[in-house]
C-alpha positions in Angstrom: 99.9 241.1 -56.4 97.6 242.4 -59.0 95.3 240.2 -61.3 97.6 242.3 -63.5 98.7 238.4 -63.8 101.3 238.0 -66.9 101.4 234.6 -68.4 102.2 233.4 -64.3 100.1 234.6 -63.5 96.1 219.3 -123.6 92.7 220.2 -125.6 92.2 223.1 -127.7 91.7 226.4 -126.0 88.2 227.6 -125.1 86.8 230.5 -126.4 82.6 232.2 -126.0 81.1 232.2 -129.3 80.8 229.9 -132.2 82.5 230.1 -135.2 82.3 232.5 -137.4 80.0 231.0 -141.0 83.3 231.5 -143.2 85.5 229.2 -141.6 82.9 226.4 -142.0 84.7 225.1 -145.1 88.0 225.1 -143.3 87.1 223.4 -140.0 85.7 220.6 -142.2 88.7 220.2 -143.9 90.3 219.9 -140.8 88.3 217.7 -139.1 88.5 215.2 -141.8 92.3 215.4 -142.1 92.5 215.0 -138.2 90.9 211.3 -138.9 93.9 210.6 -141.0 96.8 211.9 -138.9 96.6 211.4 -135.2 96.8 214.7 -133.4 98.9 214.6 -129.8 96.7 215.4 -126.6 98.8 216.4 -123.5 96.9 215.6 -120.5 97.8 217.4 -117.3 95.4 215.9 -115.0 94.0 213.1 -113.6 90.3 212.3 -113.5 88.5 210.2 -110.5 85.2 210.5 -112.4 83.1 207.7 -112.9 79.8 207.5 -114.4 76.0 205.6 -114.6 72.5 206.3 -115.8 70.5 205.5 -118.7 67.0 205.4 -119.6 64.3 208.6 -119.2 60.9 208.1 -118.4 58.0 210.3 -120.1 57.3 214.0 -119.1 54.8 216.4 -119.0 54.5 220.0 -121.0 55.5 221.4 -117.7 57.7 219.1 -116.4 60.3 217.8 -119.3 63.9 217.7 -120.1 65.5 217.2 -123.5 68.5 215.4 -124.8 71.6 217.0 -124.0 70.1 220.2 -122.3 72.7 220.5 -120.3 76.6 221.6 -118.7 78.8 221.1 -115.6 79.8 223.7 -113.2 83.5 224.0 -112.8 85.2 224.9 -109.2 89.1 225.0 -107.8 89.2 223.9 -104.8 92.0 223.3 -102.2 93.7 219.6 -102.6 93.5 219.7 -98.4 90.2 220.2 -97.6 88.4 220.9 -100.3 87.5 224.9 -99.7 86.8 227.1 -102.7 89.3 229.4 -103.8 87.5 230.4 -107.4 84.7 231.5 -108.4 82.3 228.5 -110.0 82.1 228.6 -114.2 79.4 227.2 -115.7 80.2 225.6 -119.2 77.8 224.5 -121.6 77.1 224.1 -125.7 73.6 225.4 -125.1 72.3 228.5 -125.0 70.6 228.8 -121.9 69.7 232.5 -121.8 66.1 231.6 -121.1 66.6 230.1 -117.4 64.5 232.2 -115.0 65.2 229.8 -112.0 68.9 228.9 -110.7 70.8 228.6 -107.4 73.7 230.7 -107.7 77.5 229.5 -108.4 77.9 227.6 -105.3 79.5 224.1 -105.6 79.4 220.6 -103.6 81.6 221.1 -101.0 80.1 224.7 -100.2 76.8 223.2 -99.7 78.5 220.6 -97.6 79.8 223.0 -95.5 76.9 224.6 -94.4 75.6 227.3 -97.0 72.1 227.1 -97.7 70.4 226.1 -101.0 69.1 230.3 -102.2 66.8 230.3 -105.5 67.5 233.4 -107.3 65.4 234.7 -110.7 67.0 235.6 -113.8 71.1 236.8 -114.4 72.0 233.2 -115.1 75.2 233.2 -116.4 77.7 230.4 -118.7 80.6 229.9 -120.7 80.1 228.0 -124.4 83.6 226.3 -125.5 84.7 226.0 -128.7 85.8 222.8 -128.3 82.0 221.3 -127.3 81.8 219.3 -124.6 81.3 215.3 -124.6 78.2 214.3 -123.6 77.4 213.9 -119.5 74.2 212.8 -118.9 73.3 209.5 -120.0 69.7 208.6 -121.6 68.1 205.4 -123.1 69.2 207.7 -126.7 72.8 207.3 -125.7 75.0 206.8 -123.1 77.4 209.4 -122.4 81.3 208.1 -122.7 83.7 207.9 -119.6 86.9 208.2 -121.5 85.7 211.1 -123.6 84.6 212.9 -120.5 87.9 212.2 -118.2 90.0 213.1 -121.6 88.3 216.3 -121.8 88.7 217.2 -118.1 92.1 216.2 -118.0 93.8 217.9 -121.0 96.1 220.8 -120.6 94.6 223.0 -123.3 91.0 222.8 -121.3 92.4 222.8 -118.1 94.7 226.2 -119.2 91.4 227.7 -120.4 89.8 227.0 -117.3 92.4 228.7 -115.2 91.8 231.6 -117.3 88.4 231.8 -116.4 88.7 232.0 -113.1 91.8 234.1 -113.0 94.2 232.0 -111.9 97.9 231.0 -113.4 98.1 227.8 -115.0 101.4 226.7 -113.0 99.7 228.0 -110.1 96.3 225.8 -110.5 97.7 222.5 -111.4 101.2 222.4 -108.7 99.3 220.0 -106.3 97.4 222.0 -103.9 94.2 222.4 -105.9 92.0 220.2 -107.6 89.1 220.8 -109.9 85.5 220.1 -108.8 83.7 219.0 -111.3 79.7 218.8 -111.7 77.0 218.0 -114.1 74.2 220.6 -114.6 70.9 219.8 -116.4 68.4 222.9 -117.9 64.9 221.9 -117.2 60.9 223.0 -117.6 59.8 222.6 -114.2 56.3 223.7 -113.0 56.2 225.1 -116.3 59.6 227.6 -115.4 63.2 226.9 -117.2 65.1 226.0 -114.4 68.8 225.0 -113.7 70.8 222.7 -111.0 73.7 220.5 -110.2 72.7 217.5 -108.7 73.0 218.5 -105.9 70.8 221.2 -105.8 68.4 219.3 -107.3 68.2 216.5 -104.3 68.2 219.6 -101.7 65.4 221.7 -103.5 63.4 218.9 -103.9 63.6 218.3 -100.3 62.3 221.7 -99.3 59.3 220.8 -101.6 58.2 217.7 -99.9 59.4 215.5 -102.9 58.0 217.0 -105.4 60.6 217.0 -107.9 61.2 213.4 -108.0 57.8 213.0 -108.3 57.6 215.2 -111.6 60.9 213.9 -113.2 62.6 211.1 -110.9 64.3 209.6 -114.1 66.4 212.8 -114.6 66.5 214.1 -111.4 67.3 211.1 -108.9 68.7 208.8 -111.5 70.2 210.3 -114.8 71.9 213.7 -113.5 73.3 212.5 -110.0 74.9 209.0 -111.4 76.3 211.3 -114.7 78.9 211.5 -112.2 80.8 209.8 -108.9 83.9 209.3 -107.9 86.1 206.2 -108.4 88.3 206.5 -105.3 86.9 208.7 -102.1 88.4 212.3 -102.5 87.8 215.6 -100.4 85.6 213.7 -98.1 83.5 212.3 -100.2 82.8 208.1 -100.9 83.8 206.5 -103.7 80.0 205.3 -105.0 79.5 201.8 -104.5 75.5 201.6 -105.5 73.5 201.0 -108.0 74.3 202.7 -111.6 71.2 202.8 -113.6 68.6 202.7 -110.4 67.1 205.8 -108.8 69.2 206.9 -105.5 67.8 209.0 -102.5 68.3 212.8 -101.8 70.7 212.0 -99.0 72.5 209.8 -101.1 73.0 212.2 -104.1 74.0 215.2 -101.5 76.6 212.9 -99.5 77.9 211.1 -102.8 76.7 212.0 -106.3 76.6 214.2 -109.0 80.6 215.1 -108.8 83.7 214.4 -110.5 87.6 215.7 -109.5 90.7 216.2 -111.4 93.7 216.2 -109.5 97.6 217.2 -110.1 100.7 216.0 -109.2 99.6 214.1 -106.3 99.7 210.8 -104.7 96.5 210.3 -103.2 96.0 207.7 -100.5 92.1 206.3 -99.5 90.5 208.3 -97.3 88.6 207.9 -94.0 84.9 208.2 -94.6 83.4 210.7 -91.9 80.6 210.2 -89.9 76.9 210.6 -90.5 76.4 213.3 -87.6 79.2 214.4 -85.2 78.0 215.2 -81.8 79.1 217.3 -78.8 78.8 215.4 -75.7 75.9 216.0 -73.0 74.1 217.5 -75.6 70.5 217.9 -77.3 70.9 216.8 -80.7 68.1 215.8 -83.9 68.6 213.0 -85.9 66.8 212.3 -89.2 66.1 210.2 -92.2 63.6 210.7 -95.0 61.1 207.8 -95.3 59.4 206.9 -99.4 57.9 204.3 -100.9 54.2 204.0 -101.4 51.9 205.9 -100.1 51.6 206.3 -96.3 47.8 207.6 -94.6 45.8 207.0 -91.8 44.4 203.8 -93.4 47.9 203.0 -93.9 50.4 204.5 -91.9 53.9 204.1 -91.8 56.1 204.5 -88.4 60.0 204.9 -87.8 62.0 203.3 -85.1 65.3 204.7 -84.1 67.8 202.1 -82.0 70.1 204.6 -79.9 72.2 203.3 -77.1 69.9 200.5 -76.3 66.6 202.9 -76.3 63.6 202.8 -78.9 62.8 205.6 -79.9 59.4 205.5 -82.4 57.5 208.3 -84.7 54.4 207.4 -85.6 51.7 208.2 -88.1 54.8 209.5 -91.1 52.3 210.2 -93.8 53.2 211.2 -97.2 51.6 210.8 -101.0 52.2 208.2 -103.5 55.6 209.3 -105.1 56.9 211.1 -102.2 58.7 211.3 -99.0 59.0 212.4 -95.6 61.6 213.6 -92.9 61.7 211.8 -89.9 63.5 212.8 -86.8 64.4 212.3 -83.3 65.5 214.4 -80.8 67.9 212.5 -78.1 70.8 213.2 -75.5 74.4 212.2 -76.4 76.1 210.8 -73.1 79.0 212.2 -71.1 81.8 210.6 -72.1 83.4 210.5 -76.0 82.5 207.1 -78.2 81.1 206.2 -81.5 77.7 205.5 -81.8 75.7 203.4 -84.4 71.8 203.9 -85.0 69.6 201.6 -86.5 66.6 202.7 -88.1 63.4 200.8 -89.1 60.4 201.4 -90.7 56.9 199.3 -90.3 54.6 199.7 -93.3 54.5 200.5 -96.6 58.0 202.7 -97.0 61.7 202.2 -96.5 64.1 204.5 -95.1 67.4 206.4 -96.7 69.3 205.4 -94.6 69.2 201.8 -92.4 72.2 202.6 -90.3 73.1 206.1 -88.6 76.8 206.5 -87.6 77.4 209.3 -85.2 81.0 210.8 -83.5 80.4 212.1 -80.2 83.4 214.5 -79.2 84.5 216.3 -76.4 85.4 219.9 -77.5 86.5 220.9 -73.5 90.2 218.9 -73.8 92.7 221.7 -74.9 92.6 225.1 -72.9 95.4 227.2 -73.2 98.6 226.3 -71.1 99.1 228.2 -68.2 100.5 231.6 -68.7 104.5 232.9 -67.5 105.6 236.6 -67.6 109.2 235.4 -69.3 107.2 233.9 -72.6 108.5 234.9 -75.5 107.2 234.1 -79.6 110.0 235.8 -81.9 108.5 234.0 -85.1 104.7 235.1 -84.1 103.8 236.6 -87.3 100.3 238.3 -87.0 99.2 238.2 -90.7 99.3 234.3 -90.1 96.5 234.2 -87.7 93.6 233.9 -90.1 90.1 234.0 -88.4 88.5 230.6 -89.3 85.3 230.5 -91.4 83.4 227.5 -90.5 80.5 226.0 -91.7 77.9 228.5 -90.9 74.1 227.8 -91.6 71.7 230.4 -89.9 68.1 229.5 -91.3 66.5 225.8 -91.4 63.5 224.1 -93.4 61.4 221.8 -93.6 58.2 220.5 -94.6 55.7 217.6 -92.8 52.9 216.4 -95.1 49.3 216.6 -93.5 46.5 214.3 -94.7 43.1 215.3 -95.4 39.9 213.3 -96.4 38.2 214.8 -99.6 34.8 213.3 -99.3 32.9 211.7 -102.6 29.5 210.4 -101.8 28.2 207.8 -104.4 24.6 206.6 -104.3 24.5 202.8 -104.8 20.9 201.6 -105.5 19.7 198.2 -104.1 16.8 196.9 -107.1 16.1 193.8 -105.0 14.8 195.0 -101.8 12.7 192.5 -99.5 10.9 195.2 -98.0 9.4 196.4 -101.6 7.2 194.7 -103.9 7.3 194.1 -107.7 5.3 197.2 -108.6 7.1 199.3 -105.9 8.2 202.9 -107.2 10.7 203.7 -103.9 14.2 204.1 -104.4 16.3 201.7 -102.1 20.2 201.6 -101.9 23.0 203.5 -99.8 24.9 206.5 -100.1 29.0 205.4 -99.9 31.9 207.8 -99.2 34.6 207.1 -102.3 36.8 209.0 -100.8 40.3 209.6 -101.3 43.7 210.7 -99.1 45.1 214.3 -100.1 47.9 215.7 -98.9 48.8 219.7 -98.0 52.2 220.2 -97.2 53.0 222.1 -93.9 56.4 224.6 -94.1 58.5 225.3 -91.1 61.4 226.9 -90.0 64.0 227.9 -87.6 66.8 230.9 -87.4 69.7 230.8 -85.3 71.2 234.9 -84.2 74.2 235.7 -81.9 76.4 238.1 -80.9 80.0 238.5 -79.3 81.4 240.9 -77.5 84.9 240.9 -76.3 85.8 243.6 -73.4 88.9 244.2 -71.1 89.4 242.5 -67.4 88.4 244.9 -64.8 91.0 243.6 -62.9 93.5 245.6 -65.5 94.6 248.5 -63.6 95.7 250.7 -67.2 92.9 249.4 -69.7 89.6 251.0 -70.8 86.6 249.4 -72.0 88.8 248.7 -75.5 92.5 249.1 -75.1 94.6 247.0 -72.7 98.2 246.1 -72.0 99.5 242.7 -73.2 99.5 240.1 -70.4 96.2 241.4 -68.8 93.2 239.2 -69.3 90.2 240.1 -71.7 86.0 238.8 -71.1 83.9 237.6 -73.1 79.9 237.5 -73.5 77.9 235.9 -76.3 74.5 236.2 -76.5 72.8 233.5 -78.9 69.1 233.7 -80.1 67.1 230.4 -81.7 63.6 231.1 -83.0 61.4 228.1 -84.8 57.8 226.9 -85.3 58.3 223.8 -83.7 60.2 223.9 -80.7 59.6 220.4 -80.4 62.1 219.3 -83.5 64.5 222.3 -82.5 67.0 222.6 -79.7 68.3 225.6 -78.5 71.9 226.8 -79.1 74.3 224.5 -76.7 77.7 225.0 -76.9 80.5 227.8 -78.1 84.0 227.8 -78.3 86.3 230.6 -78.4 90.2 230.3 -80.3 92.5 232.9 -79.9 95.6 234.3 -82.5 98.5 233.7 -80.4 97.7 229.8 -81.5 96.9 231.0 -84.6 93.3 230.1 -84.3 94.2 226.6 -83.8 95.9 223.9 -81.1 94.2 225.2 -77.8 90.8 226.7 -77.5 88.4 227.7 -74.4 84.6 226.0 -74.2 82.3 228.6 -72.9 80.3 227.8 -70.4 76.6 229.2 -70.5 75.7 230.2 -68.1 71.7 231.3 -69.3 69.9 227.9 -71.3 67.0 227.9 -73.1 66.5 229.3 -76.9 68.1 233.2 -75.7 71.4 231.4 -74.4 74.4 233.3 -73.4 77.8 231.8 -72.9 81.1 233.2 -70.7 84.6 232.3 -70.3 84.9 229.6 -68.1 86.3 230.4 -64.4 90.1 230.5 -64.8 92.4 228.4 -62.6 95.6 230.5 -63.3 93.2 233.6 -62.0 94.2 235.0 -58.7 90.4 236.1 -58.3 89.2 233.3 -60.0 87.8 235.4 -63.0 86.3 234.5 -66.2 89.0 235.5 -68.3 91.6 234.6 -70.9 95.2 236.3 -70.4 96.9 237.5 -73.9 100.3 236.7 -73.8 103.1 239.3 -72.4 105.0 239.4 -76.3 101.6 239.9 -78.3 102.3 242.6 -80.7 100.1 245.8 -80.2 97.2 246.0 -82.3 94.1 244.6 -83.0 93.5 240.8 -80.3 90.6 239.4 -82.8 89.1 236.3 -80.8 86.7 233.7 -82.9 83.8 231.9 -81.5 82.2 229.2 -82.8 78.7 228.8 -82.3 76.9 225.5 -82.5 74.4 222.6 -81.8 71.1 224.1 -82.4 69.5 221.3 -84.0 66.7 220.9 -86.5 65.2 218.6 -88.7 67.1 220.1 -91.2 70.7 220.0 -90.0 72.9 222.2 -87.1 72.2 225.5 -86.9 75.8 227.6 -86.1 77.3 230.8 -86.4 81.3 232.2 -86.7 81.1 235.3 -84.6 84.4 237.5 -83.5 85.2 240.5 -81.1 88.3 242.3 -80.4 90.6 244.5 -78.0 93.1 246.7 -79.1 96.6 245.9 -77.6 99.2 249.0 -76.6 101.8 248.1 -74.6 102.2 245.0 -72.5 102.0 244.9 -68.9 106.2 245.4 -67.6 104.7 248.9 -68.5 103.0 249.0 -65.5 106.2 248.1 -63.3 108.9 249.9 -61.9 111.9 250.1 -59.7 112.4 253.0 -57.3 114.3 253.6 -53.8 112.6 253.4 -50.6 111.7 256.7 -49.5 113.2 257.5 -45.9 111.7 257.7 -42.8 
């Protein structure tokens, strides 16, 4: 028999602008007879937003932020996992048209799914309301008020404009699948440049500069922005904050946490499951990091990390960084064989502290659903191909990250010594020492890693009808991937591990194939695994005998190059084209006589 194998084989509405000078005299009037008779506000949200801060230390003339300077960046998500489905509005009473330095319209839970903080120059754009909003960063001037800002966020009248911004029908926005994602923006003079960020991006961009900006502006950046806004109850995956409100809070903190607010509709929300630090693949090379302040850490004082895995130390010495800043420290390890949870404790000895004192990590097994065995009488009559959406997971290509490296700068001082035994009274020599007053600097070293990789998916030579594209439905189809990981220090990358292919007659989901690669190092390439159900024992994947004919799109999931930085992965895809199925092939004729 061939291996032609079938399946046996309520606010007022905004608007840009100001008002016009003329109707000054009439929006006093109003305002002052709003005072006297109550106007109705129709709220059509709810707001998990709480809020913290206060207090701003002193800046510089190149590194400042004023009062108020600021807005919050407005994004619809999806009430089930939190995905974009808008574009991001920036609103704001300023007038921020002099910002040369931003980061794009990407919001909180894009970052968290793997896009990568991108600086762009100029083209900054905004929204100013009408109705101004309340104020959201809180200062030692003035605290900003809770109530005003859930009212505000909450009102149908905002909430309708907002739906109008971003092109979406009001009914549409607020029937329970969607939520708003709300974040507070601050417009800053940093290095001398008018810069602006969410919280968010302001934790992640100070970590690709070594620390840097919480060393210029920590009140604002670590303190003030991230705690103008948390959540009260854990939403979309992230924590409800229970730290400290009016302290300053660490980068990871603010990315995993901070500097977000949501408004949600119609919905009963129930508390959520908080996720993992790190999820894991099993027998697998994985990094693991923490970023290590406080002090300052040299040679003369040096600071070490200790990581507690599994019952083995793991310890990276000599962590240096300057007064006022911080340091990423990491350790590559080996996740076992079998699926568990697994706590790390970290510990620092000297002068600095680490962000995180406990590590929780999922291990998972990803080779546990393969497809079920195929039979040539299957049948799908509710298979609807424009249900089978290819998946779009987190995908991060490029990594950074930054070690600090010490450096003596000499400064010789001559100290004199007047009473010298070994001169007399009327002696004219000079005695004394010369003394190095030194002092520790610090240059900070950049490096990098990029993940590349390609798919291609081909027909089973084992098909008797099919060319290198086309096939009949029921024959099998190969796959290759080739996966490419380049860095500048191999020793705090791994190379790409693992890939895993899903397939449209499961609508992308329910059963999936773990390649197997079968070429390691940092070029990698991956294969279908041997198939069980294959009469040749090929490494193939048999489409199913009703698959409509056109376009067989398989996905593949790239994953586990590790860096200091986070995973490295990569959605890649390949296709077939289907005509016919494989009863085409058979037929029914008399013996011939002999």
């Amino acid at each position: 028999m061939r291996e032609a194998q079938c399946k046996s084989c309520a606010f007022r509405i905004f608007r840009g602008g100001k008002m016009a000078y003329l109707r000054k005299s009439f929006l006093l009037f109003f305002v002052l007879f709003s005072l006297i008779l109550p106007m109705p506000v129709y709220a059509a949200g709810e707001g998990n937003i709480d809020n913290g801060g206060g207090g701003l230390g002193s800046g510089t003339n190149t590194n400042y932020w004023s009062n108020r300077d600021e807005g919050v960046r407005v994004t619809v998500v999806r009430a089930s996992d939190g995905g974009a489905v808008s574009p991001s509005i920036d609103l704001t009473n300023k007038n921020p048209t002099d910002i040369k330095v931003h980061f794009g319209k990407i919001c909180k839970t894009q970052y968290r799914n793997g896009t990568g903080l991108s600086a762009r120059v100029g083209g900054y754009t905004f929204y100013n309301p009408s109705q101004s909003l309340p104020q959201i960063i809180s200062t030692s001037s003035g605290n900003a008020n809770l109530e005003a800002i859930k009212r505000y966020f909450t009102d149908e009248q905002v909430i309708k404009a907002i739906a109008g911004y971003v092109g979406m029908d009001f009914k549409t926005l607020t029937n329970g699948e969607y939520k708003l994602l709300i974040e507070p923006i601050a417009y800053v003079t940093f290095e001398g440049v008018r810069t602006a960020f969410t919280a968010t991006e302001a934790a992640k961009y100070n970590q690709i500069r070594g620390g840097m900006l919480r060393k210029k502006m920590p009140s604002l950046s670590h303190k003030n922005l991230p705690l103008a806004m948390f959540l009260e109850t854990s939403d979309l995956g992230f924590p409800a904050w229970g730290g400290a409100r009016t302290q300053k809070v660490s980068d990871e903190e603010i990315i995993s946490s901070l500097g977000l607010g949501i408004v949600r509709f119609n919905e009963i929300i129930t508390p959520e499951v908080i996720a993992a630090d790190y999820e894991y693949r099993v027998d697998t090379d994985v990094v693991t990091a923490v970023t290590v302040s406080g002090g300052q850490s040299d040679p003369d004082h040096p600071v070490s990390v200790t990581f507690s895995i599994l019952g083995t130390s793991y310890t990276v010495r000599n962590v240096y960084y300057p007064e006022g800043g911080q340091q990423l420290v990491w350790v590559k390890w080996h996740t076992p064989s079998t699926e568990q949870h697994v706590v790390i404790s970290v510990s620092v000895s000297g002068a600095g502290s680490p962000s995180k004192g406990t590590i929780t990590a999922n291990i998972v097994d990803l080779d546990k659903n393969p497809p079920p065995n195929p039979v040539a009488d299957d049948r799908n009559d509710s298979y609807s191909a424009g249900n089978a959406v290819v998946p779009d997971n987190p995908q991060k290509t490029s990594a950074v990250w930054s070690v600090w490296r010490p450096w003596w700068q000499e400064h010789w001082v001559w100290h004199s010594d007047s009473h010298s035994e070994s001169c007399g009274e009327d002696c004219s020599e000079e005695h004394g020492d010369w003394e190095d007053e030194g002092w520790w600097e610090f240059d900070l070293d950049q490096y990098a890693a990029s993940l590349s990789g390609s798919m291609t998916l081909k027909t089973d030579e084992k098909s008797p009808t099919a060319t290198a594209s086309t096939i009949k439905s029921g024959y099998g189809v190969n796959i290759s991937v080739e996966a490419g990981a380049s860095t500048a220090q191999s020793s705090a990358t791994t190379p790409p591990q693992n890939a895993v292919s899903y397939f449209p007659e499961f609508y992308y989901e329910t059963y999936w194939r773990l390649l197997e690669r079968t070429r390691s190092g940092y070029n990698a390439a991956f294969e279908f695994k041997t198939n069980h159900y294959s009469t040749y024992n090929r490494r193939t994947h048999f489409t199913p005998i009703w698959m409509p004919d056109g376009g067989y799109q398989v996905y593949t999931y790239l994953l586990d190059c590790w860096t200091p930085d986070g995973m490295l992965s990569m959605n890649l895809t390949g296709s077939v084209q289907i005509a016919g199925d494989l009863w085409d092939d058979w037929h029914i004729a008399p013996q011939k006589a002999e």
